[in-house]
N, C-alpha and C positions, 0 to 999 in steps of 0.2 A: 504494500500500500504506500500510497505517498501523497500531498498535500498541495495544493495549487490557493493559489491568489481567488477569490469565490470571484472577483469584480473582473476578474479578466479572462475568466473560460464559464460563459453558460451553457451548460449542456443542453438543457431545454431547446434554446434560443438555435442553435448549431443542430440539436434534431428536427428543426423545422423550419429551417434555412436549405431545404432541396439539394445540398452537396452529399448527402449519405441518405442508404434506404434503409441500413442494416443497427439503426438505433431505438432501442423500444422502453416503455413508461416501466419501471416493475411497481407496481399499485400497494403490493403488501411493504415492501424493502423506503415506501417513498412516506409511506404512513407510519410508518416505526420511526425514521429519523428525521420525521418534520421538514424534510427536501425533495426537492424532485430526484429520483434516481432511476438513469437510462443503462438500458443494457448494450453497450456496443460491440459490436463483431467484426473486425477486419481481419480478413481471409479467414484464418485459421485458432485467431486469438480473439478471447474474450474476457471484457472488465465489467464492472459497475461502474460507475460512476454519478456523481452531483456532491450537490452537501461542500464543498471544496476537497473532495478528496475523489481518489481513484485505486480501487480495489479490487478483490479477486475473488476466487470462488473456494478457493482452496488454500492451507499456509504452504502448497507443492505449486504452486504459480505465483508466489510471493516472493518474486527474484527482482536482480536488478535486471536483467535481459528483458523479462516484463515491462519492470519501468521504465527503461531507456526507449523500449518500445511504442509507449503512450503516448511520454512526453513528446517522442517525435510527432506521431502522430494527432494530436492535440493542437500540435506547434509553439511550446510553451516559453521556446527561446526567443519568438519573436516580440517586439514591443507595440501591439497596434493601437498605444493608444500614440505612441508615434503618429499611426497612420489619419486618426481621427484630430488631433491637433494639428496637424496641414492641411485640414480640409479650410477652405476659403470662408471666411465667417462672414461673406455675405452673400452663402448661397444658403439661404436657411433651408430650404429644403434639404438638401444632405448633412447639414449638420443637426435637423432634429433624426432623420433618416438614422443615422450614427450614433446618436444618442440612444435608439428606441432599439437599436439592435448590437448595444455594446454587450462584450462578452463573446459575440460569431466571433470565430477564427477560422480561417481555412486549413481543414482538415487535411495531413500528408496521406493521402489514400495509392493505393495500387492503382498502374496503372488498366492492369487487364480488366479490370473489377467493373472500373470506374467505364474503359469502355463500351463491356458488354452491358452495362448497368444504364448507360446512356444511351443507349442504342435502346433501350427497352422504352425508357422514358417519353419518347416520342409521342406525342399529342394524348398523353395519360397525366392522371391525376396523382398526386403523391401516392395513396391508399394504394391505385391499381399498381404502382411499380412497387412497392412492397410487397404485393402478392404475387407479382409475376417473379421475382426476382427471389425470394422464398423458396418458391415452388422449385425455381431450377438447383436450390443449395440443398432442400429436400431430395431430388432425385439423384442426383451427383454430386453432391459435395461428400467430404466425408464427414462422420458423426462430432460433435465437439461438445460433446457430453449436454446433460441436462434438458435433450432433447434437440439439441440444435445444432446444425449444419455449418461449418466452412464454406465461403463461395468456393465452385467448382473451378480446376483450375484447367487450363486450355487443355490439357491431356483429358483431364476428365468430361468436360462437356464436348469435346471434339467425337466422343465415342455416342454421343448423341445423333439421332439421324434428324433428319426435316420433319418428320413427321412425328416425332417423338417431341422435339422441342415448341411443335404446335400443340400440343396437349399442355403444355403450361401456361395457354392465353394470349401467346405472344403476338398471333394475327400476322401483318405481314413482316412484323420484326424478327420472325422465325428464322429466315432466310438469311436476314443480315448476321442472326447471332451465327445462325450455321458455317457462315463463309468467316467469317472474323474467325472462331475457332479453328477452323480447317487451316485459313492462312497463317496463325500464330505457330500451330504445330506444323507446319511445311516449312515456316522458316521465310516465308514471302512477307511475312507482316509480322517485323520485329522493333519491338518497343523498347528493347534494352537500346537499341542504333537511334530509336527516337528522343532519349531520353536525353542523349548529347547532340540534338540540333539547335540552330535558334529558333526563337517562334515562330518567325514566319515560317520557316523548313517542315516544321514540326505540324504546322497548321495543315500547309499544302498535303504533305502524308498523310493524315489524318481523313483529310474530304478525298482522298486519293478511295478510301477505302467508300465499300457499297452500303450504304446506307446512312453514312455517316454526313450529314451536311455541317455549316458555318456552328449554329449553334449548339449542338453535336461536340462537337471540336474545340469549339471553347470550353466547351463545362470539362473535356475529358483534360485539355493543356491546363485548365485551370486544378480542378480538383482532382484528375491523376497525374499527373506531371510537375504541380505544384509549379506553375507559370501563372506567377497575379498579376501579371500585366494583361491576363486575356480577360475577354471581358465579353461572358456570353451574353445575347438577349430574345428573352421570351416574349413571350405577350402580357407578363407585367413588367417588365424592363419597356418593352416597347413604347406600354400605355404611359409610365413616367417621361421617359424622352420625349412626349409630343406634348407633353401636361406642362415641365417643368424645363425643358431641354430643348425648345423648337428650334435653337440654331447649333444643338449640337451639345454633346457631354465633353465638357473640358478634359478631354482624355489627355493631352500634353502637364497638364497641370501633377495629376496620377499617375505618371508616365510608369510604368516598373510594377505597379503596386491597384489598377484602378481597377483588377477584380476584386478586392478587397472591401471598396466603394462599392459595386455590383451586390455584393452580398446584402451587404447595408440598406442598399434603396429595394432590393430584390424582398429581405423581410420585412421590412415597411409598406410594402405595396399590398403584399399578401395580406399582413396581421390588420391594415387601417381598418 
């Protein structure tokens, strides 16, 4: 177990900020200690977390290789309030934005995860890609105790055929997940080569692949690649830029860092 700053990592806030699927409420765990406490799962590891602490399921998982593990992915060396202190104090809109979703931090996720996981995302609702994305850690992931699955990893969903992966609701994202699998394990679509391009390189690769378009590709360079300069946009990013942004998001302003800002107006849009 180990102890975070409560004002600079909300769990809640980060499970409902659309960059992970694989984070859930635990109801009994959250009503004993008076906090919210989510269950997180990346690939093959699983914590508790809220309350400003982050813990295990067992004192056989109470290691530092755990710890170092979270804190990566958590990102607890970064300073965002850095990021929220250079926002321009007379754009009040992203500075109440910022305010209403401090705490998000962009989570270091996998890349493969992130983009069979976005590839599913596609014109669904959070709830439905939690279920489609389940289903697949259900069939082929392997067990991680207490009932719950590891995301499946290219070797393992790749033994999946098309028509197997459409019995998990995927519709016509079946296809894309199928061919992403196929090409990770062929070696045609390697992520380790993508992980040392620049962004733009990394982009173009990205929409290279079938089914993967612009905003696709931002969420995966952002939340699997851990590139905050990307800066995806949905149709509540959209509905802000024409509200508050008609001549444009001072992206040179956030140059490096403006999916970070994305996050911020992205919770805000959703929770107003």
């Amino acid at each position: 177990m180990f102890e975070y700053d409560i004002d600079s990592l909300d769990i809640k806030k980060i499970a409902d900020s659309g960059q992970t699927f694989r984070m859930s409420p635990v109801p009994d765990l959250s009503l004993k200690s008076g906090h919210d406490i989510y269950r997180c799962i990346a690939g093959d590891k699983v914590c508790l977390a809220g309350g400003g602490k982050v813990y295990y399921r067992s004192p056989e998982e109470d290691c530092p290789e755990n710890d170092a593990f979270w804190k990566r992915y958590f990102d607890l060396d970064t300073d965002y309030e850095a990021f929220i202190d250079s926002i321009d104090p007379e754009d009040r809109y992203l500075s109440a934005a910022a305010e209403f979703g401090r705490g998000i931090r962009i989570l270091k996720q996998d890349p493969w995860e992130m983009l069979i996981t976005f590839i599913i995302s596609q014109r669904r609702s959070i709830p439905s890609i939690k279920t489609c994305v389940e289903a697949l850690c259900r069939r082929w992931g392997k067990p991680a105790g207490d009932g719950l699955h590891a995301f499946p990893t290219p070797e393992e969903l790749s033994a999946a055929s098309l028509s197997e992966l459409s019995e998990c609701s995927l519709g016509y994202r079946a296809e894309y997940v199928y061919l992403a699998a196929q090409g990770v394990c062929s070696g045609d679509v390697d992520l380790s080569a993508m992980a040392c391009m620049p962004d733009p390189e990394l982009f173009d690769s990205l929409t290279a692949l079938r089914g993967v378009g612009p905003k696709v590709a931002n969420c995966v360079s952002l939340f699997g690649f851990y590139r905050i300069g990307a800066f995806p946009i949905d149709v509540w990013i959209d509905r802000v830029l024409k509200e508050y942004y008609p001549n444009g998001f001072p992206m040179n302003r956030y140059e490096g860092y403006a999916g970070v800002m994305q996050q911020y107006m992205f919770f805000a849009a959703r929770k107003a």
